[in-house]
GUTORDREN-70919 format. One record per residue (C-alpha): x, y, z; residue in one letter. Coordinates in steps of 0.5 Angstrom, whole numbers, plus 500, padded with zeros to 3 digits. Layout:
<pts>
XYZA;...
</pts>
This chain:
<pts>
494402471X;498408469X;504408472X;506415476X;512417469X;507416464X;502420468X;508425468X;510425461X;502426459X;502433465X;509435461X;505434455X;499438455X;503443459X;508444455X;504448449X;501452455X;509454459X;512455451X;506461449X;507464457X;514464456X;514467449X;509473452X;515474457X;520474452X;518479448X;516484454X;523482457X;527483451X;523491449X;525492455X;533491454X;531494448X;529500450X;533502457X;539497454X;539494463X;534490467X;531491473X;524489476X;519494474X;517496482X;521497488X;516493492X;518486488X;526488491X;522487499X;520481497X;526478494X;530482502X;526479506X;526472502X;534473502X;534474509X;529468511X;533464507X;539465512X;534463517X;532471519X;524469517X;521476517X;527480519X;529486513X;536485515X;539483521X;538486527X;532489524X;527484528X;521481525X;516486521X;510484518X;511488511X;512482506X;504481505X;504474503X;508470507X;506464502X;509468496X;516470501X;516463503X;517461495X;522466494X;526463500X;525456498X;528457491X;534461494X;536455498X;536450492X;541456489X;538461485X;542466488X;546471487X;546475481X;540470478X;536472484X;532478482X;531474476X;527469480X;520472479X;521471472X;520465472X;515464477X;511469472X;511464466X;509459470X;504463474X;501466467X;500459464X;497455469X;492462469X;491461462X;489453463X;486455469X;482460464X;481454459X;477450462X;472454466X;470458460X;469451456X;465448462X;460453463X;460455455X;463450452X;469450447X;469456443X;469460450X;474457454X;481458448X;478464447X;478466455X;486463454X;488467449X;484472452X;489472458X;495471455X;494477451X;492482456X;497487457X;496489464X;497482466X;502480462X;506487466X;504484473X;506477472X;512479471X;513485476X;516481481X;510481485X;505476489X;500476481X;504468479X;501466485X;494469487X;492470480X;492461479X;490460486X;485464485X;482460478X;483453481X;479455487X;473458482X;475452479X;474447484X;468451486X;465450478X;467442479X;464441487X;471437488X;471439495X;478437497X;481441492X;476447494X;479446500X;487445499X;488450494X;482455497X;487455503X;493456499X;489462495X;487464503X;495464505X;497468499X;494475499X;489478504X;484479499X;486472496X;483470503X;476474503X;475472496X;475463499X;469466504X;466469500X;467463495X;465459502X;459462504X;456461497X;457455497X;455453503X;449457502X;447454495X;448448498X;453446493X;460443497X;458438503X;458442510X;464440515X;471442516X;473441508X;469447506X;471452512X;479449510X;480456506X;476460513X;481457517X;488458514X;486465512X;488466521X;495464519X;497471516X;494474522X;498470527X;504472523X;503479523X;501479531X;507475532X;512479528X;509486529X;504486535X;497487532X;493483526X;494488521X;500487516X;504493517X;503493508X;496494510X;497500516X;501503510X;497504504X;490503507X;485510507X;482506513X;489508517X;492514516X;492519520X;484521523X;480517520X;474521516X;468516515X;464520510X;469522506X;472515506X;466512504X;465517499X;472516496X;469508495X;464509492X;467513488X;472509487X;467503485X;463506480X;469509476X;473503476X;466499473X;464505468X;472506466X;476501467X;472494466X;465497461X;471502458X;464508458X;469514459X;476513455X;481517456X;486516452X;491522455X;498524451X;502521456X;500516462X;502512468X;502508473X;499511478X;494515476X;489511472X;491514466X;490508463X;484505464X;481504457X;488500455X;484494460X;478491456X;475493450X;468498449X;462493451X;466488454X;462488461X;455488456X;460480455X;460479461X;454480463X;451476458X;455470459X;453470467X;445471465X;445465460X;449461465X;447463472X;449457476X;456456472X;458463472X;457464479X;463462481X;466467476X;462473478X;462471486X;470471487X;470478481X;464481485X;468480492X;475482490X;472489486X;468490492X;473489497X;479493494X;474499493X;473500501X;479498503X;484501498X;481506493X;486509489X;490507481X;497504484X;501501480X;497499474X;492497478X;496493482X;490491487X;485489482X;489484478X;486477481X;479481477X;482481470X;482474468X;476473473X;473478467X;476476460X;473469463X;466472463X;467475456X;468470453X;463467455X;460472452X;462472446X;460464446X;452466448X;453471441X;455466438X;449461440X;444467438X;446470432X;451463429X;459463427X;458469424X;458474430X;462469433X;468471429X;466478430X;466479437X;472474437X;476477433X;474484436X;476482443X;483479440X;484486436X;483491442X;488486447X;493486441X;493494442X;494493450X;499488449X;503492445X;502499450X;503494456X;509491454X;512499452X;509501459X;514495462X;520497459X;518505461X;517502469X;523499468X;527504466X;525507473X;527502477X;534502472X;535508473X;535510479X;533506485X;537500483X;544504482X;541508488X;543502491X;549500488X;552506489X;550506497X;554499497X;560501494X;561508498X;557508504X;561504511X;558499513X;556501519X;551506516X;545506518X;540508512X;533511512X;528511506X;522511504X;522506498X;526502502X;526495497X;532496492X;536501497X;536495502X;536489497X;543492493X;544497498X;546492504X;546497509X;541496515X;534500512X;530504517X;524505514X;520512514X;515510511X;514504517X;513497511X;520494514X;520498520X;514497525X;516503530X;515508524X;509504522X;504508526X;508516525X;507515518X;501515517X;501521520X;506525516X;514528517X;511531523X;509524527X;515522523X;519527526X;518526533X;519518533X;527520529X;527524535X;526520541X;531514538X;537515543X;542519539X;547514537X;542509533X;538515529X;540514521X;546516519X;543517512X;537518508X;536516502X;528520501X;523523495X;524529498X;518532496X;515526500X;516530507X;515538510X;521541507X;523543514X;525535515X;530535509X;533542510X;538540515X;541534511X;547536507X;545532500X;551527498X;547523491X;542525486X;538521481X;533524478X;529521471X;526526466X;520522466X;516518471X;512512470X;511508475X;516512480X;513515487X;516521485X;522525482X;528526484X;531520489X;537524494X;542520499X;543525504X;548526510X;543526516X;544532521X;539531528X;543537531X;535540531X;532534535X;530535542X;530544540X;522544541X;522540548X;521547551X;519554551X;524559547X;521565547X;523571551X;515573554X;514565554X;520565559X;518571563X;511568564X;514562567X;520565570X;520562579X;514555576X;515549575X;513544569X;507539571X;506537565X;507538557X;504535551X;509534544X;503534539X;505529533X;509525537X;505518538X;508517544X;506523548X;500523545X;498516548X;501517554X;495524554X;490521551X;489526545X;484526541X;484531534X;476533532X;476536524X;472539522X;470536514X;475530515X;481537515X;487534516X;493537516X;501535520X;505540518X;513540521X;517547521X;524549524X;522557525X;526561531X;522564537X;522572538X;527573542X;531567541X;538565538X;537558534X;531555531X;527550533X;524544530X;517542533X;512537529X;504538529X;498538527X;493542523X;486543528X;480546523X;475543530X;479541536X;483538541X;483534548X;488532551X;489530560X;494534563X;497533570X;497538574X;497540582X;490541585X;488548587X;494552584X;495558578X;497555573X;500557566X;499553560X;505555555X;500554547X;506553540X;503555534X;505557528X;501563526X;494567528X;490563532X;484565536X;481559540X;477557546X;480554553X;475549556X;478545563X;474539565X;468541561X;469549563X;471555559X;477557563X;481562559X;482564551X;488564548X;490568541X;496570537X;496574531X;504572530X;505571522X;508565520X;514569517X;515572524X;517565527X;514561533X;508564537X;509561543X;502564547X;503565556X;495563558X;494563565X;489558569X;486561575X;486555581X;480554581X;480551575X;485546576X;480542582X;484535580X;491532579X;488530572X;484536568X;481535562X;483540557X;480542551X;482547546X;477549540X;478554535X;473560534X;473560527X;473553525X;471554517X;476560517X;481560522X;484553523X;491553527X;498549528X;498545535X;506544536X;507543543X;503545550X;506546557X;503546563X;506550569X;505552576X;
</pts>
């Protein structure tokens, strides 16, 4: 019998080459970035919530940004943040913290390098499975991923021991670690049933609790998101997801997928259209032919005709992972930052590929897809490792010292709200409130509808918890809501790899114009309503309003627009600030009002406007403005005769005349009688 430290002693062996080649790749990816920047930080600012929420789960505040936050479901995996906590409570804390992930990366691209290995050996022997090995540990784009700070060390080997275990029909493994993959990323969850309903499909593990395991502790991370946040959607997935921003265009969204599946096969996995531009970044799939070499995909397909039942596995978890990310997240983020559990998935098949080569055409074809292969991921690993150390030249220069700077100069009661809020909070240390809604749940849903939406959610808050500074991409909002605040700090790069955008500024925050757009201004609004008394009134762009009136939004060919201004009305003193919404069709919404009275609906707009006014279902009125925008807010008096208003609740539809050409700023509707 082999004792437990023997059979210890032999892991740590066969372990031991795999850990030294990983961590040599890391090394050297590590060192060209000191090299070049002469400073470290993680490459991407969404590794630093990461390491915020671990911190604070480690102080017993499980997913909550900071303390008094409340809980939020922004750390997508609650597997990965849970590590994180877990090795900060056995003391790699403090300055050895953001380092932390580092480490998890080598460990992870190892295990994937085995884990490669021996699926490529057992479907098309031992050739293909050290090609597919070093294939992984020469792939540039997984190299930067590893080490980015993100969740990629941990779905990445769960995902290949799950199709592994799947390969083998070890249904207790399956089981185990498809569970761990389910708990690790959503999308890590929708790849076990796909895996799953293979498998029980094709009759290959044996049916019962073992093989749905990966089904079941996929539920886990939406019981999560429902308790921290209320709903099942992880507040991650509400933010960056087509699926939930603003209104929601369903042709154009499935275009937009199509769109995105074909070009991610034709460009990035069959490398059909290079393009190879002066300079690329992170965020705009400039980079798509430094993935996989021209005709790896002819590999793959090769390797999955030759051996369709051991390749299933493979092709299955690839196609399910492509497929899902092209409807449910259709744009170039972050290197690709949502197809990474694809790519070892890929350079497995084209290894095998190149092994079916071999065993047509003999060893001379062998060496020459091989050494092809091996030559193209060289150059990738070079640029990628010069694409890490520009990434993390953004992160040094501007978010983290942002951050620092914050910390060192700010008060402690400072409350600061931001946009890229994983630095700023993690060096920060002062309460975050996020503009952007990953961290703070109230602001989740008002993100996705623009400054506007943004706006009107600062505006409701008591005044006195409203952020008493603001560290934002300006360029991420309507100018009108940066404009009141006075700038206190600037960093701007003079090139942008992976940052949002450029500059970042910490601002002073001035609301002294919240609440300005509560009421009419004008002076004709004013005399039109002199002696009457406000029913009811709509504050377009605001959630909350717009919920309590049942508004609904009509664009015409997904047009779609929330716009913010701060103009002043004729006649008045001082300028209002009111958020809104661009209407290319129409809206409707519910008003209060008192039945068989005149009535006098006061219309915010922001210029010319021509649009029909029909009250339950009827043409009560029109209204028109033909105000320039440079000449401030139009506030238009329309009058309802009584015999339109025939219940305590009207139905209120306002249609423009002129869809394709003259769409209007709906801001804010007042109903007087």
């Amino acid at each position: 019998m082999t004792m437990p430290g023997a059979r210890i002693q032999s892991a740590a062996r066969r372990a031991a080459p795999w850990i030294a080649a990983s961590a040599a790749v890391s090394a050297l990816y590590v060192a060209v970035a000191l090299a070049v920047n002469g400073r470290f930080a993680l490459p991407l600012d969404d590794s630093y919530i990461f390491l915020q929420y671990a911190r604070e789960a480690a102080h017993g505040r499980f997913l909550q940004y900071g303390p008094g936050s409340g809980a939020s479901s922004g750390a997508t995996s609650p597997l990965y943040l849970l590590v994180l906590a877990a090795l900060y409570l056995v003391g790699l804390r403090g300055p050895v913290f953001p380092f932390v992930p580092l480490i998890l990366g080598v460990a992870g691209l190892a295990v994937s390098a085995a884990a490669a290995r021996r699926i490529a050996s057992r479907a098309w022997g031992a050739p293909a499975g050290r090609l597919a090995a070093a294939l992984v540990l020469l792939h540039g784009p997984l190299a930067w991923h590893f080490l980015g700070g993100m969740e990629a060390p941990l779905v990445v080997p769960l995902l290949l021991l799950t199709v592994e275990a799947f390969q083998e029909r070890r249904a207790l493994r399956f089981a185990l670690v498809g569970s761990l993959l389910a708990l690790s990323r959503p999308e890590g969850w929708i790849i076990a049933l796909a895996l799953t309903t293979w498998a029980l499909v094709q009759r290959i593990l044996p049916r019962g609790a073992l093989a749905l395991a990966p089904a079941a502790a996929g539920v886990l991370p939406l019981l999560i998101n429902l308790a921290a946040s209320g709903r099942l959607q992880s507040n991650s997935f509400i933010t960056k997801s087509p699926l939930e921003w603003g209104v929601f265009y369903a042709p154009e969204h499935l275009l937009q997928s199509l769109r995105f599946f074909l070009a991610t096969v034709r460009d990035l996995f069959a490398n059909l259209a290079p393009n190879i531009p002066a300079t690329w970044a992170a965020n705009d799939g400039s980079a798509a032919a430094l993935f996989f070499a021209p005709g790896a995909a002819v590999l793959a397909i090769a390797a999955i005709a030759a051996a369709p039942a051991a390749a299933a596995p493979v092709a299955v978890a690839f196609g399910a992972h492509v497929a899902l990310v092209s409807f449910v997240l259709p744009v170039h983020m972050h290197w690709e930052r949502y197809l990474v559990p694809a790519f070892p998935l890929f350079l497995v098949l084209v290894a095998g590929g190149a092994a079916v080569i071999a065993e047509r055409w003999g060893r001379s074809a062998w060496r020459a897809a091989a050494s092809y292969l091996l030559a193209f991921q060289a150059v990738t690993f070079v640029a990628f490792a010069l694409a890490y150390a520009a990434s993390v030249h953004d992160l040094a220069f501007m978010h983290v010292p942002l951050g620092r700077w914050i910390d060192a100069n700010l008060p402690r009661e400072a409350r600061v709200a931001a946009n890229d809020v994983g630095a700023i909070a993690y060096y920060g240390r002062r309460p975050i409130f996020d503009l952007e809604g990953l961290t703070t749940d109230a602001m989740t849903r008002p993100a996705r509808n623009g400054s506007a939406s943004v706006y009107e959610a600062i505006e409701a808050m008591p005044a006195a918890s409203r952020p008493t500074h603001m560290c934002v991409f300006p360029s991420w909002f309507d100018e009108a809501f940066t404009a009141p605040h006075a700038p206190v700090y600037l960093l701007r790069l003079f090139q942008v790899t992976i940052a949002a955008s450029n500059p970042m500024v910490l601002y002073r925050a001035d609301w002294s114009l919240a609440g300005t757009g509560d009421a009419p201004r004008s002076a004709e609004a004013l005399a039109a309503i002199a002696g009457l008394t406000l029913a009811d009134r709509l504050d377009v762009a605001d959630l909350a309003s717009e919920a309590s009136h049942a508004y609904a939004l009509r664009a015409v060919e997904g047009g779609y627009e929330p716009r913010l201004r701060s103009m002043t009305p004729p006649g008045a003193a001082a300028p209002v600030m009111d958020g809104g919404r661009l209407v290319t069709g129409s809206e409707r919404f519910v008003l209060r009002a008192r039945p068989g009275r005149d009535a006098v609906l006061v219309v915010r707009t922001d210029g010319a406007m021509r649009a029909e006014v029909r009250v339950d279902g009827r043409r009560a009125a029109a209204v028109q403005s033909v105000r320039r925008q440079d000449e401030g807010w139009s506030e238009e008096a329309v009058r309802l005769p009584a015999s339109a208003i025939a219940r305590a609740e009207i139905d209120v539809e306002i249609a423009t005349e002129s869809p394709h050409y003259l769409g209007y700023g709906s801001y804010h509707y007042w109903l007087y009688q």
